[in-house]
C-alpha positions as CSV (number, residue, x, y, z in Angstrom):
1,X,-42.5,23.2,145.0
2,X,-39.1,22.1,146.9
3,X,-36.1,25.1,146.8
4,X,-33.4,23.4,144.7
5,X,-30.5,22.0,146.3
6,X,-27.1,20.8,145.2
7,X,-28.1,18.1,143.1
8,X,-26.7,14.4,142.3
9,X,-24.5,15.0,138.4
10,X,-26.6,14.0,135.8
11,X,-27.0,15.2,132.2
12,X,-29.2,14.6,128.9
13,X,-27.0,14.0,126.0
14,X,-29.2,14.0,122.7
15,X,-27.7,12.2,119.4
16,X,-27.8,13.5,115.9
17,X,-27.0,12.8,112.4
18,X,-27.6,11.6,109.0
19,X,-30.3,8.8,108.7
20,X,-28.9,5.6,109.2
21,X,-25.4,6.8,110.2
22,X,-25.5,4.5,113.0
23,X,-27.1,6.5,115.5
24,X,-29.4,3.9,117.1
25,X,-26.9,1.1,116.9
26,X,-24.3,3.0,118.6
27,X,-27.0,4.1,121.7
28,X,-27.4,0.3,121.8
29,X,-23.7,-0.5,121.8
30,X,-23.2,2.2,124.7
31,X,-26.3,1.4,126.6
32,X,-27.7,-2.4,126.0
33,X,-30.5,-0.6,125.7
34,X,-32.4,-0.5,122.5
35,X,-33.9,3.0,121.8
36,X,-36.5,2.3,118.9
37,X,-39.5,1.6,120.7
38,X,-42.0,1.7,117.5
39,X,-42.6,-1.3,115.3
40,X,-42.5,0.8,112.7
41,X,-39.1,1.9,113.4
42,X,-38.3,-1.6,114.2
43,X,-39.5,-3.0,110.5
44,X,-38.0,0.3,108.4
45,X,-34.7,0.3,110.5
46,X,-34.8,3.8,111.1
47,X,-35.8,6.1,114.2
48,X,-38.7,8.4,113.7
49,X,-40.1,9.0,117.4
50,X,-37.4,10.0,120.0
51,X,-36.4,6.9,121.4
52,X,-34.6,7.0,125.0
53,X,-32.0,5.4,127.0
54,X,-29.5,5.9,129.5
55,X,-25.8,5.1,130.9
56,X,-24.1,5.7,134.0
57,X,-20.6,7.0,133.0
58,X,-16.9,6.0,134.1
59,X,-16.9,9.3,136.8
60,X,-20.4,8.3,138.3
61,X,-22.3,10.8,136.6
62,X,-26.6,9.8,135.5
63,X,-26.7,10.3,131.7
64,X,-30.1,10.5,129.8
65,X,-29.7,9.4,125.8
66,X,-32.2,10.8,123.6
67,X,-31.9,9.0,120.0
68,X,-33.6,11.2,118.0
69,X,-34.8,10.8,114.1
70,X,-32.1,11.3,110.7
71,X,-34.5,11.5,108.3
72,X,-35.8,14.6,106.7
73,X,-38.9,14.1,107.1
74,X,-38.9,12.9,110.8
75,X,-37.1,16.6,111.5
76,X,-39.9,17.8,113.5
77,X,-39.6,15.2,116.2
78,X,-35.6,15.5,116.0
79,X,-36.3,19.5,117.0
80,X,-38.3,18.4,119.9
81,X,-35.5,16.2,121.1
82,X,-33.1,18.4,120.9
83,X,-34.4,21.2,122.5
84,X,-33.1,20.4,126.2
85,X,-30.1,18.7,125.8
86,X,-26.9,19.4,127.8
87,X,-24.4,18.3,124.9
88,X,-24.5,16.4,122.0
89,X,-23.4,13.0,120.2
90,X,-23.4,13.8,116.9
91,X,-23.1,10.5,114.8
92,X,-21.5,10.6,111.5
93,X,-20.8,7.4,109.4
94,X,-17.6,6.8,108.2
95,X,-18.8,5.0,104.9
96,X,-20.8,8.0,103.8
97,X,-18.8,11.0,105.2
98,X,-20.8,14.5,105.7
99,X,-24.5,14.3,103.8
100,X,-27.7,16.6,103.7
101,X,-28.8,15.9,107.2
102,X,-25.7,16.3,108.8
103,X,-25.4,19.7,107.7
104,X,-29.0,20.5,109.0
105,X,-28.2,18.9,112.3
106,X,-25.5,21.2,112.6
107,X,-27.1,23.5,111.9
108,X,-30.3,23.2,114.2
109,X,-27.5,22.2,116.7
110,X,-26.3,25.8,116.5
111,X,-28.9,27.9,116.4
112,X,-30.2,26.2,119.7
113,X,-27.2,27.4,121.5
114,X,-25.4,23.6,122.2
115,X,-21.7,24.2,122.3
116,X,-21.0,20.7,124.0
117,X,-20.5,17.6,122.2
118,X,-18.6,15.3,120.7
119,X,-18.0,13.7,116.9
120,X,-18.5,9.8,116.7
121,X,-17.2,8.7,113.5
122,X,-19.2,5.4,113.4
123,X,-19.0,2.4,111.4
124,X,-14.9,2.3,111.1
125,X,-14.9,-0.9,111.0
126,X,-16.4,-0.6,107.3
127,X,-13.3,1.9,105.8
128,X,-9.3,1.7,105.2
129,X,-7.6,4.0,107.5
130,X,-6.7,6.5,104.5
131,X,-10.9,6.8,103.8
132,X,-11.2,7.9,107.7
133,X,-8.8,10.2,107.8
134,X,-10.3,11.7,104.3
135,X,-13.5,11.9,106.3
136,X,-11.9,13.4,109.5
137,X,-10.9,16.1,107.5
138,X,-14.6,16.6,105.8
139,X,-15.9,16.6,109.3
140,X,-13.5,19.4,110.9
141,X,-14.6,21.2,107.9
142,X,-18.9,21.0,108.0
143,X,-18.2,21.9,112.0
144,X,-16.0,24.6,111.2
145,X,-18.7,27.1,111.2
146,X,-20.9,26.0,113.8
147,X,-21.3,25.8,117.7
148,X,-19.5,22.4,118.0
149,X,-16.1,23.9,115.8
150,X,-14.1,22.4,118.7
151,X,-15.6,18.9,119.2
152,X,-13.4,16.2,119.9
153,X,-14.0,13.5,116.9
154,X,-13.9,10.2,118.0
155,X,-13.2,7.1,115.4
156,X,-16.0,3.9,116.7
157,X,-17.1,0.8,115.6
158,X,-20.5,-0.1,117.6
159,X,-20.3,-4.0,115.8
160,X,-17.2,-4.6,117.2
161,X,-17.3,-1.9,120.5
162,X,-13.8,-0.2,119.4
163,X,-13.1,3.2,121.0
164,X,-16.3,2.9,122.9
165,X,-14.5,3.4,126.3
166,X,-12.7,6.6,124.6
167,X,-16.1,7.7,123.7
168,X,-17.5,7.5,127.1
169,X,-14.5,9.2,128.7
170,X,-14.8,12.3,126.0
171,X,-18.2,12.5,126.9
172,X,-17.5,12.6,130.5
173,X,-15.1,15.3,130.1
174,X,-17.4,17.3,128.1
175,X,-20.2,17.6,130.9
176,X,-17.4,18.3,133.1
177,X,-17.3,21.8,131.9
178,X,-18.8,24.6,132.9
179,X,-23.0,24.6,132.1
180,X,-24.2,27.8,130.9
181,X,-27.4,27.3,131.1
182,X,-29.0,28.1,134.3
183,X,-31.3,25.5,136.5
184,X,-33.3,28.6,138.2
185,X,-37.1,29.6,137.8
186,X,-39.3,26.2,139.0
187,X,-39.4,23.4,137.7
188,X,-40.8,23.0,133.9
189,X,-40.7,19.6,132.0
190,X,-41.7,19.7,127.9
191,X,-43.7,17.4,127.3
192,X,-42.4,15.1,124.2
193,X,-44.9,11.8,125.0
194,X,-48.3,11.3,126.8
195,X,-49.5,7.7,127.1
196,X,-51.6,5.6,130.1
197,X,-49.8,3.3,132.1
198,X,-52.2,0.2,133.0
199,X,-52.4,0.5,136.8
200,X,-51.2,4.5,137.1
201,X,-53.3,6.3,134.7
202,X,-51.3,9.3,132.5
203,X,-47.5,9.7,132.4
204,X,-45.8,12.1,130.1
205,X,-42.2,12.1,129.7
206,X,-39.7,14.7,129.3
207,X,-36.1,16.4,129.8
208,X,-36.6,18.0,133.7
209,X,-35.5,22.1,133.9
210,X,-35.3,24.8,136.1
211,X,-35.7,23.0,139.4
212,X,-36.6,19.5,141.2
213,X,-39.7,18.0,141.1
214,X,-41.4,16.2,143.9
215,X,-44.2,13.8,144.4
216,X,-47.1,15.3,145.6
217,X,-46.2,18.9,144.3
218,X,-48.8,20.9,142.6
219,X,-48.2,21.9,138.9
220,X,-49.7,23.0,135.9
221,X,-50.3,22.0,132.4
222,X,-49.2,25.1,130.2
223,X,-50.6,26.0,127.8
224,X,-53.8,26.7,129.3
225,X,-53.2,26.3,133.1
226,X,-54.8,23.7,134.2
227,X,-53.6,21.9,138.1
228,X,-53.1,18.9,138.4
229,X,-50.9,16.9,141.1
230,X,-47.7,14.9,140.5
231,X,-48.4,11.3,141.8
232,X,-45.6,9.5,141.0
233,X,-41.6,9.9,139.1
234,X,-39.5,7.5,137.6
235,X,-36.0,8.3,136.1
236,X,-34.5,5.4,134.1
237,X,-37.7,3.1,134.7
238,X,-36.3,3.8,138.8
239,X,-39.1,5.1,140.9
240,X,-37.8,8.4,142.6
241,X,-39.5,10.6,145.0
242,X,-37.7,13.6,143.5
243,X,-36.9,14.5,139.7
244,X,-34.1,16.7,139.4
245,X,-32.9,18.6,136.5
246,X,-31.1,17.5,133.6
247,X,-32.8,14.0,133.9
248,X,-34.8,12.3,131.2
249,X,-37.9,12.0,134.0
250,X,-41.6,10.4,133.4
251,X,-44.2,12.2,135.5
252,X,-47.5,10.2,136.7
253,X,-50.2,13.1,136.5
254,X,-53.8,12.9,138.6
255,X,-56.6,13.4,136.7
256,X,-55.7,14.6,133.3
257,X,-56.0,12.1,129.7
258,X,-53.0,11.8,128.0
259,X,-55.1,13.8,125.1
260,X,-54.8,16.9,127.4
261,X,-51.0,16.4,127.1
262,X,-50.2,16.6,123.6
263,X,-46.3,17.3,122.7
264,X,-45.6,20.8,123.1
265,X,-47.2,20.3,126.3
266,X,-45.1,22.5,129.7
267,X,-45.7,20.7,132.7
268,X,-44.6,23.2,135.4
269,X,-44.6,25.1,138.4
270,X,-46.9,28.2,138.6
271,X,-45.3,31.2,136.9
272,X,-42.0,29.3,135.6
273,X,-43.4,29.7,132.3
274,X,-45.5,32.5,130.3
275,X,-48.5,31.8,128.0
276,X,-47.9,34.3,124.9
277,X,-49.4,34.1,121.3
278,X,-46.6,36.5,120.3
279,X,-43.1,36.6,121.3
280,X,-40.1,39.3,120.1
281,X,-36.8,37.8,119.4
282,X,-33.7,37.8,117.5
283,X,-33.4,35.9,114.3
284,X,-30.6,34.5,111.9
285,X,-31.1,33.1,109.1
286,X,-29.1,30.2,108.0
287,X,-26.3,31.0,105.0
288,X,-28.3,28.5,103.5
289,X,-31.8,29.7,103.8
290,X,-32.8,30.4,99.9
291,X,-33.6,34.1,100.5
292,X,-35.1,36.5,102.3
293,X,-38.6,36.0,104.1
294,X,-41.1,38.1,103.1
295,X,-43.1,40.3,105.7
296,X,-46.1,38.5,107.0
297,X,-44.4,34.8,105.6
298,X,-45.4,32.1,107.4
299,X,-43.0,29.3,108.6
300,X,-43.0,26.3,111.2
301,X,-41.2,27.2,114.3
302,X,-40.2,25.3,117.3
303,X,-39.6,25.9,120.6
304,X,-38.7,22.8,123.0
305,X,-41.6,20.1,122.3
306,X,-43.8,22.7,121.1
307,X,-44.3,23.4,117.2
308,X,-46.4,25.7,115.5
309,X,-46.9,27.7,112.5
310,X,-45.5,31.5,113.0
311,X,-46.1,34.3,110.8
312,X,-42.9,37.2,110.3
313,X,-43.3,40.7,111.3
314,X,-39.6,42.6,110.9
315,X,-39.1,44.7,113.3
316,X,-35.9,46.3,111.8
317,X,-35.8,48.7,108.8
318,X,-34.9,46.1,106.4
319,X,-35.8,42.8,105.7
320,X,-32.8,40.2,106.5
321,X,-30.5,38.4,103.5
322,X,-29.2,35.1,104.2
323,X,-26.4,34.7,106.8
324,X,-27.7,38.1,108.4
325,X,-29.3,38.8,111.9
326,X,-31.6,40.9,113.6
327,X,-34.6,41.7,115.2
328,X,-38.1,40.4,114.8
329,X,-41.6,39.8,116.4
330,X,-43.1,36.2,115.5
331,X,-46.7,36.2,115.9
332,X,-47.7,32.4,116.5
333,X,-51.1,30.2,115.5
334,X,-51.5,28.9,118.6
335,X,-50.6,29.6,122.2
336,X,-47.1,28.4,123.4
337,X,-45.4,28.1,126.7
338,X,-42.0,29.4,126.8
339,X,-39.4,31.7,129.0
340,X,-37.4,34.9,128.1
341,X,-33.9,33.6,126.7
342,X,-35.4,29.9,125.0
343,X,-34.2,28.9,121.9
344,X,-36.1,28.4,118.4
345,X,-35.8,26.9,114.6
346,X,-37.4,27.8,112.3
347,X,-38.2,25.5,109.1
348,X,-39.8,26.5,105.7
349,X,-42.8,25.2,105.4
350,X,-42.8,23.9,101.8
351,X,-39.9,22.6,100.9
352,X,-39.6,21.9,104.5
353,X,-36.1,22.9,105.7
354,X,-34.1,24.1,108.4
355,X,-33.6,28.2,107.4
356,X,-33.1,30.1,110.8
357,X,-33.5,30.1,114.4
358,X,-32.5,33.0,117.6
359,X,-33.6,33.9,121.0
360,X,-36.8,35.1,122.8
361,X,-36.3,38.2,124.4
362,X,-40.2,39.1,125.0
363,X,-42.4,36.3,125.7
364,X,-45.4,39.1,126.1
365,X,-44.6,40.6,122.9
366,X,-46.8,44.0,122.0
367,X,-46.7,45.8,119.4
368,X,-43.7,48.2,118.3
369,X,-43.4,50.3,115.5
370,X,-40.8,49.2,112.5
371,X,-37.4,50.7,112.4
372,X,-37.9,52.2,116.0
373,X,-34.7,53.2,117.1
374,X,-35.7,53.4,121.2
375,X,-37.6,49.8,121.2
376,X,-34.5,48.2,119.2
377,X,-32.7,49.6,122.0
378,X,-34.7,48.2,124.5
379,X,-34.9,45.2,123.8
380,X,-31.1,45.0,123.3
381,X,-31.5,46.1,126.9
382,X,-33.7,43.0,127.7
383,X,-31.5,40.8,126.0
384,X,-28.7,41.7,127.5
385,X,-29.6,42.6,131.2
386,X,-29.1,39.6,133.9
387,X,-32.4,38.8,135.9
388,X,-31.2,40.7,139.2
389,X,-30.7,44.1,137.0
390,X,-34.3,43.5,135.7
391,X,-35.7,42.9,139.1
392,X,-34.0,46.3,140.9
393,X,-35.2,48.3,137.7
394,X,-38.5,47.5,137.6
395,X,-39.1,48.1,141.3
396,X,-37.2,51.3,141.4
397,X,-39.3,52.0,138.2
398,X,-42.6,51.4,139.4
399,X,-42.3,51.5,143.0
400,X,-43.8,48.3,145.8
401,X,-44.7,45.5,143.4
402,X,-45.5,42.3,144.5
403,X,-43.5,39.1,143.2
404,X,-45.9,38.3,140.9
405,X,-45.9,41.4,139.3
406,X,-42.8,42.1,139.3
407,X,-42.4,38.7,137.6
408,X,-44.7,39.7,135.0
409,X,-43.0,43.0,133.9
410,X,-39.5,41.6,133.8
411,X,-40.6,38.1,132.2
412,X,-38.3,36.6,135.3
413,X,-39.8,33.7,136.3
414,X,-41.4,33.8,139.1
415,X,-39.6,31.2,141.6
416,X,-36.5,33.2,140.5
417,X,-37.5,36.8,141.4
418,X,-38.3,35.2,144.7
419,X,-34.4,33.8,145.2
420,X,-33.2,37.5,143.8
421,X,-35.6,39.5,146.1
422,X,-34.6,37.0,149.6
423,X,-30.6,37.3,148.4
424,X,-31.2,41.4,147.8
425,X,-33.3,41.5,151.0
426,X,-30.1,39.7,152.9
427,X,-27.7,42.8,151.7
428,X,-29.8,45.5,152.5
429,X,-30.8,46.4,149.1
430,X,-34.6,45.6,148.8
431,X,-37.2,45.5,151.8
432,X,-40.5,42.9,151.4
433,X,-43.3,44.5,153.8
434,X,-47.2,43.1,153.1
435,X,-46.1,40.8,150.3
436,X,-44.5,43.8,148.4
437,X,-40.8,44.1,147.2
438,X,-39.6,48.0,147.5
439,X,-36.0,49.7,147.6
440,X,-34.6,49.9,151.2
441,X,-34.5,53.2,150.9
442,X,-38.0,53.8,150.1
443,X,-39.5,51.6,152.7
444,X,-37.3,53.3,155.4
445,X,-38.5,57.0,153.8
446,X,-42.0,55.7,154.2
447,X,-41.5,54.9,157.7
448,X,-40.1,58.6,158.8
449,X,-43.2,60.3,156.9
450,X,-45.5,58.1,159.1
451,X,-43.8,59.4,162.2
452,X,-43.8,62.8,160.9
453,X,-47.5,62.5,160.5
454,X,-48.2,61.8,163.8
455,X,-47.7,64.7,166.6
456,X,-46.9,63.5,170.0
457,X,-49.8,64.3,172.4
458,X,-52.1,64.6,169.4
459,X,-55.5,63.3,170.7
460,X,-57.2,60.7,168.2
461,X,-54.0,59.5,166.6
462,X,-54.5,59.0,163.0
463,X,-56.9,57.2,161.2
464,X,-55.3,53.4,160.1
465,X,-57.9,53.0,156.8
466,X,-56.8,56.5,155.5
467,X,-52.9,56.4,155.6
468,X,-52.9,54.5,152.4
469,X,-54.1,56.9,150.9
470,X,-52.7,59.4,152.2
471,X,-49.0,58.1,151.6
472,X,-50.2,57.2,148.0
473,X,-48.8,53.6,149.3
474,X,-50.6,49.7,148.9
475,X,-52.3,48.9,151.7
476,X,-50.6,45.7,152.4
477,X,-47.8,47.4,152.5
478,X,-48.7,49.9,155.5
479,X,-50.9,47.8,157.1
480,X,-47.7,45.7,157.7
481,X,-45.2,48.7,158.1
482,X,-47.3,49.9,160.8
483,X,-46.9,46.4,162.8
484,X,-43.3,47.0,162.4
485,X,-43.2,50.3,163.5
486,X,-45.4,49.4,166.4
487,X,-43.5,46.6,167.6
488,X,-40.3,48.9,167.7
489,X,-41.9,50.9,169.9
490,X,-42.3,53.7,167.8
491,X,-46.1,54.4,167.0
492,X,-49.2,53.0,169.1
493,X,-52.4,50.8,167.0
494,X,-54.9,50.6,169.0
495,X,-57.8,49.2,166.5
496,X,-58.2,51.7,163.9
497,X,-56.0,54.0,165.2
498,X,-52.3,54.9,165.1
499,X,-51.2,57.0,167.9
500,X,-48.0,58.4,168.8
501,X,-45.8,56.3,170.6
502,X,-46.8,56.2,174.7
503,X,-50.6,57.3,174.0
504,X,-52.6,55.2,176.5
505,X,-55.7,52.9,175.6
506,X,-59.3,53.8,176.7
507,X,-60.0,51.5,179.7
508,X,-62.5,48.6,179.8
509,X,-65.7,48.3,182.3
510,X,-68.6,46.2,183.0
511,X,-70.6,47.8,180.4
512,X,-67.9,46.7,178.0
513,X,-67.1,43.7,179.4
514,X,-70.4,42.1,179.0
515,X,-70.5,43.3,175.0
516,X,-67.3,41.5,174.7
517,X,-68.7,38.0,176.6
518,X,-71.9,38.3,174.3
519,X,-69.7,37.9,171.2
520,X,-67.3,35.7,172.4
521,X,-69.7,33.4,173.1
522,X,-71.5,33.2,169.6
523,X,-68.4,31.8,168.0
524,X,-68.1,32.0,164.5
525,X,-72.0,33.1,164.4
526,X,-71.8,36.4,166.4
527,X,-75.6,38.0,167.0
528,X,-75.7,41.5,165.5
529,X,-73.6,43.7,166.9
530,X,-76.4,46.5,166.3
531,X,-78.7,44.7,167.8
532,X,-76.9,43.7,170.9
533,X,-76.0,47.2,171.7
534,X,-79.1,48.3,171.7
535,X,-80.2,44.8,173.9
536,X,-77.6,45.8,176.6
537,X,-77.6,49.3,176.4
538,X,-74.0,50.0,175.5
539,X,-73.4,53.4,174.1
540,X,-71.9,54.4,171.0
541,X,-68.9,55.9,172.7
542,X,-68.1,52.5,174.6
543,X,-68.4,50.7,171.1
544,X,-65.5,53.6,169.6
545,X,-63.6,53.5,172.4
546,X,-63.4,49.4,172.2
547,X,-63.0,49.7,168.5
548,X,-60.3,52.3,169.2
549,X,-58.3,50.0,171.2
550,X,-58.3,47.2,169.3
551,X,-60.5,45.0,171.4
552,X,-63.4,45.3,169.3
553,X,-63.1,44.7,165.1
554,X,-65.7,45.9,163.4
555,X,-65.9,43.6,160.4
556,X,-69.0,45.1,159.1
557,X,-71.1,47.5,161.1
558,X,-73.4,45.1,161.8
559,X,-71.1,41.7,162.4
560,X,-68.6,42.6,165.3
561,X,-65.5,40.5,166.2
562,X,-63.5,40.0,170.0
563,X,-59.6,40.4,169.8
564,X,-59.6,36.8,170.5
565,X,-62.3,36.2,167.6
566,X,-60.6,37.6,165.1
567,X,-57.3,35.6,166.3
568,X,-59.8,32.2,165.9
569,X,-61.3,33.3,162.4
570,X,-57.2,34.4,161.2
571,X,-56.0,30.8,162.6
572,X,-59.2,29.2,160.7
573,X,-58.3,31.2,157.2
574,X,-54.3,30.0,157.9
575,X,-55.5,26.1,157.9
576,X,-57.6,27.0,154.9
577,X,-54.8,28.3,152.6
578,X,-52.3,25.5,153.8
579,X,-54.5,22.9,152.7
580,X,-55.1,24.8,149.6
581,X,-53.5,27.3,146.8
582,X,-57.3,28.4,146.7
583,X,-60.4,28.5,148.9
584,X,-64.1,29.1,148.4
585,X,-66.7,30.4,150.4
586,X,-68.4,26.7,150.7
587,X,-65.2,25.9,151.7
588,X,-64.6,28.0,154.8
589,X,-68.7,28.1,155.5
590,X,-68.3,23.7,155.8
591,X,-65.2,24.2,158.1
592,X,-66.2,26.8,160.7
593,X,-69.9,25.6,160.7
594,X,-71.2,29.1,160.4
595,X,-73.3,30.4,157.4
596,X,-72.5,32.1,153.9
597,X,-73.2,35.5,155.2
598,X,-70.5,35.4,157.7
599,X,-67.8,34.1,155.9
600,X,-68.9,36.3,152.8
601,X,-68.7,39.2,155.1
602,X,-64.8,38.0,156.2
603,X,-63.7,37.3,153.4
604,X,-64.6,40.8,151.7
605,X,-63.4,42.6,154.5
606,X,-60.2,40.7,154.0
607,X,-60.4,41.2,149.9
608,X,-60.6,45.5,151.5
609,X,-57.3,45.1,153.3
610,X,-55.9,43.5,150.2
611,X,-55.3,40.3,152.0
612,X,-56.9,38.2,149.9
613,X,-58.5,38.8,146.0
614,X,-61.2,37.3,144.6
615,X,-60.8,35.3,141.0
616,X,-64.1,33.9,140.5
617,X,-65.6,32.1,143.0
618,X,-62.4,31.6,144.9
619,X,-59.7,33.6,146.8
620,X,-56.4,33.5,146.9
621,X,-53.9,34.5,149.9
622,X,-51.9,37.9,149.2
623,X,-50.5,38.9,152.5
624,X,-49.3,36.1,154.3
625,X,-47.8,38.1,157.0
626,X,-51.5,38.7,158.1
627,X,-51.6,35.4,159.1
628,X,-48.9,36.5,161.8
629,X,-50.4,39.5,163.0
C-alpha cells in the first residue's frame, strides 16, 4: 500500500431524517443528481437502499452525499450509511416538524460520535413564517440533547432552490473545522454494495478510511482474509488511479463474485482491521430504551456496513437503567471486521428500535470476570491511552516484538505502529534491529553484554548460533546486531564465529581453493559437499577453518554454499519476495532451475535463522535486512 500524503479536501456528508421529509428531493436540488437508484424506490417515492451523489462545494472542496433511508423499517441500511460519514445533513420538514424518526436519527447520529452537521428545515415553501419559526424552536429542542446541540438550522425550499446557496456555504464551513477522526492505520473501505459491472467484472462501493488506495495494491476481503488485487477506482463515476480517504470510492476487485462481498464486507489493507467474534466496549443506553437488557439478551448491532445479532454479557456489577453507561463485552453471531475505537448501535430486535450504542475498546475480547475492579481499570486504560503510549508499553512490557506483534497486543493497526515505531526510531526512543522494535536503551545494553562476552585474544571467538541463547534474545535480532557491531569495527564474524575485534581470518590455499571452484561451479545444484571432500581430499580442519571465516556456509552438512553463492541464492530469495507477499517451494525450485531438495534445504535453514516462517506450504519474509547482509 502507498504511505498517505497530504491529500486533495474532500468529505462524505450523509443525510438523515424522517421518511419523506424531503431528503431525496433536496440531494437532487443540491446535486442534479438523483440518488434513488431502485425502481422500487422510484414507484413508492421513498429511499430504502443508500442512494449516492456528489457536489463540489463554493471553496473547492470534493463532497460525497449519501441519501440514506427514513423509514423505520429501512433503519438497518440507514446505520450502514451512516457509519463513515464526516458530518451530517439532517433534513427535517417544515410541514411536519420533529416526528418518530427524527428522534431516532438523532439519536443513532449521537451515539456514532458525528458532532458535524447542519439542520435543513425543508419544504418552507409549504408553511407561514409564524409555523417555521414554531418549528425552529421544536428543532433546537429534539437536538438539545444530542451531538449536533450546536447545528446551524437552515430554512430551504428544494422546489423553488431558496437558501440553497446558504446551505452549501454552512456546509462548507462545517468541514472546515477541525476532523477528529484520524485517517491513520491502511486503508479500509466498508463495503455497503457489491454488483458486476459488464466489461469489469465485481465492484463494491464504499466510504474510503484510514489511507489512500491505489490501483494495483494488494488487499483483503475481511472477514475471512481472502487477497485479491485492486484493478481499477472511480470516485464520482471519474476513473482515478488513487482513492483517497473521505471519498465515496467504487473499487474493481480481481477475481472475487460480488456474492463473496456481501455488505458488512472490509476491503482493506493487511492488518488495518481485526477479525473478532467478541469485542469489549462501552455501552449507553438511549433514555429511551424501554428498560434494562437482561444478561445474555440478544439484540442487532451494527458496526459500519456490518450487522449482526450480539448477545450481552455485563461486565460491571450491575446491570445498566436507561440513560446509564458502562462497561460490557458483546459476544457476536458471526465474525466482524472492525478496529479498537469504531462506533456501534444497537437496535432491539423485536420491536425493532434504536436503544443504545458506545465504543470498542477490545476488538480481541477474552474473557474477564464480572465486577473486576483491575480489568475495568484496564480497559479504561485502553480506552483512554493514545496509540504511541500503547506501542512504548507493550514493548517495554514484553521486550523485542516485531510490528506485527506488537500490532496484535495493542490492537494498533498495523500500518500505524509502523509510522509510530519510524517517528520514535527518528528521536532516539525505540531501535528496529532484525525486524524487531525494542527500547533504545535495551538494544544499546545488549550490544555492551556482547562485547563483554568476548575477551580480546580469546582464541575461537564465540560461537554465532549460540549467543541467542545465551542473551535470552530473538535471533533476528542478534543476527542483525552483530552486523552492526561488526561494521563499526567493534567485533569480528568470520562465518560462524564472532571474534574480538582485530582477530585475523585463517588463510586460504590450493587445497581450499579448489573446494571453493568445485561449488561455485555447480550453481544452484552444488555436488555434496561430503562427498567432494572426500573426492579431493580436503581435511576436516580446511572445511572449519573456511567455515570459520565465512567463505564457506554450511547450509546443511551435506549441501555447502561459496560466499559468492550464498550472495546469488540471497539476490534470488530478494526477487522472489518482491514479486510476491508469499513464495512456495515450486516457486523458487521453477526460478533457479535446481530441484526441491535444494530449495527445501534453503528455505529451512532460513525458516532456523528466523528469516523466513513457514504458513502452510508457503513462506513469508521476516527479516528483510537479511536481504542486505
Amino acid at each position: 500500500m502507498t504511505a498517505a500524503t497530504d491529500a486533495p479536501p474532500a468529505a462524505t456528508v450523509g443525510t438523515a431524517g424522517h421518511v419523506d421529509h424531503g431528503k431525496s428531493t433536496l440531494v437532487h436540488a443540491l446535486t442534479g443528481i438523483d440518488p434513488d437508484r431502485l425502481a422500487e424506490e422510484k414507484a413508492r417515492g421513498m429511499t430504502i437502499d443508500l442512494g449516492f451523489a456528489w457536489l463540489t462545494l463554493p471553496g473547492g472542496r470534493s463532497v460525497s452525499l449519501v441519501d440514506v433511508p427514513g423509514h423505520e423499517r429501512f433503519i438497518h441500511n440507514m446505520l450502514a450509511g451512516v457509519g463513515g460519514i464526516d458530518a451530517c445533513l439532517f433534513v427535517v420538514a417544515a410541514d411536519e416538524g420533529v416526528m418518530p424518526q427524527t428522534r431516532e436519527h438523532l439519536d443513532i447520529v449521537t451515539l456514532l460520535g458525528i458532532d458535524r452537521g447542519v439542520v435543513a428545515l425543508a419544504k418552507t415553501d409549504l408553511v407561514d413564517e409564524e409555523w417555521l419559526d414554531l418549528v425552529e424552536q421544536e428543532v433546537r429542542e429534539a437536538l438539545a440533547d444530542g451531538s449536533l446541540a450546536h447545528a446551524p438550522i437552515v430554512p430551504v425550499s428544494a422546489r423553488e432552490g431558496q437558501g440553497l446557496d446558504l446551505l452549501l456555504e454552512t456546509l462548507e464551513h462545517i468541514l472546515s473545522q477541525p476532523q477528529s477522526r484520524q485517517q491513520t492505520g491502511g486503508p479500509r473501505l466498508p463495503v455497503d454494495r457489491a454488483f458486476t459491472q459488464p466489461g469489469f467484472g465485481t465492484v463494491v462501493t464504499g466510504t474510503l478510511a484510514g489511507g489512500p488506495l491505489d490501483v494495483g495494491d494488494m488487499v483483503h476481503l475481511y472477514p475471512g482474509g481472502a487477497r485479491t488485487r485492486v484493478r481499477g477506482l472511480q470516485t464520482h463515476r471519474a476513473t482515478e488511479n488513487r482513492a483517497w480517504p473521505g471519498r465515496r470510492v467504487a473499487v474493481n476487485l480481481g477475481g472475487v463474485a460480488p456474492s463473496e462481498v456481501p455488505r458488512g464486507t472490509v476491503v482493506a489493507a493487511s492488518g488495518a482491521v481485526t477479525e473478532t467474534r467478541r469485542v469489549d466496549a462501552t455501552l449507553r443506553l438511549l433514555p429511551s430504551a424501554p428498560r434494562a437488557l437482561k444478561p445474555g439478551e440478544r439484540v442487532s448491532w451494527h458496526s459500519g456496513t456490518a450487522e449482526v445479532v450480539a448477545a450481552l454479557r455485563y461486565l460491571e456489577a450491575d446491570p445498566m437503567r436507561p440513560g446509564a453507561a458502562g462497561w460490557v463485552q458483546w459476544r457476536l453471531g458471526e465474525a466482524v471486521a472492525v478496529r479498537k475505537g469504531d462506533p456501534y448501535v444497537i437496535r432491539r430486535l423485536s420491536p425493532p428500535m434504536t436503544i443504545g450504542g458506545g465504543e470498542i475498546v477490545r476488538a480481541q475480547a477474552r474473557h474477564v470476570p464480572r465486577g473486576d475492579a483491575g480489568a475495568l481499570e484496564g480497559l479504561e486504560r485502553a480506552r483512554r491511552a493514545e496509540p504511541a503510549e500503547l506501542v512504548t508499553a507493550a514493548v517495554e512490557a514484553a521486550g523485542p516484538l516485531t510490528p506485527a506483534e506488537i500490532a496484535r497486543r495493542t490492537e494498533v493497526s498495523l500500518g500505524e505502529v509502523t509510522a509510530i515505531v519510524d517517528a520514535m526510531e527518528r528521536e532516539g526512543a525505540l531501535s528496529v534491529v532484525g525486524g524487531y522494535v525494542a527500547p533504545a536503551a535495551a538494544v544499546d545494553a545488549l550490544s555492551e553484554r556482547i562485547g563483554g562476552l568476548l575477551t580480546p585474544g580469546a582464541a575461537g571467538g564465540l560461537a554465532r548460533a549460540a549467543l541467542p541463547r545465551r542473551l535470552e534474545a530473538p535471533a533476528a535480532l542478534v543476527s542483525a546486531l552483530l552486523e552492526s557491531l561488526a561494521a563499526d569495527g567493534k567485533l569480528v564474524l568470520e562465518g560462524g564465529r564472532v571474534l574480538p575485534p582485530g582477530q585475523a581470518a585463517a588463510p586460504r590455499g590450493p587445497v581450499a581453493d579448489r573446494l571453493l571452484a568445485a561449488l561455485d561451479q555447480g550453481g544452484f545444484a552444488p555436488p555434496d559437499l561430503s562427498t567432494l571432500a572426500r573426492a579431493q581430499k580436503t581435511p576436516p580442519e580446511v572445511l572449519d577453518a573456511l567455515t570459520a571465516a565465512g567463505e564457506l556456509v554450511r547450509v546443511t552438512p551435506a549441501f555447502g554454499l561459496t560466499r559468492a553463492g550464498y550472495a546469488r541464492w540471497r539476490e534470488a530469495i530478494g526477487e522472489a519476495f518482491a514479486a510476491n507477499e508469499q513464495v512456495t517451494v515450486r516457486q523458487l525450485r521453477d526460478q533457479l532451475g535446481t530441484s526441491r531438495k535444494y530449495v527445501l534445504a534453503f528455505l529451512e535453514h532460513l525458516d532456523a535463522r528466523a528469516v523466513t516462517r513457514r504458513v502452510g506450504e508457503v513462506r513469508i519474509l521476516l527479516d528483510r535486512s537479511w536481504l542486505r547482509e
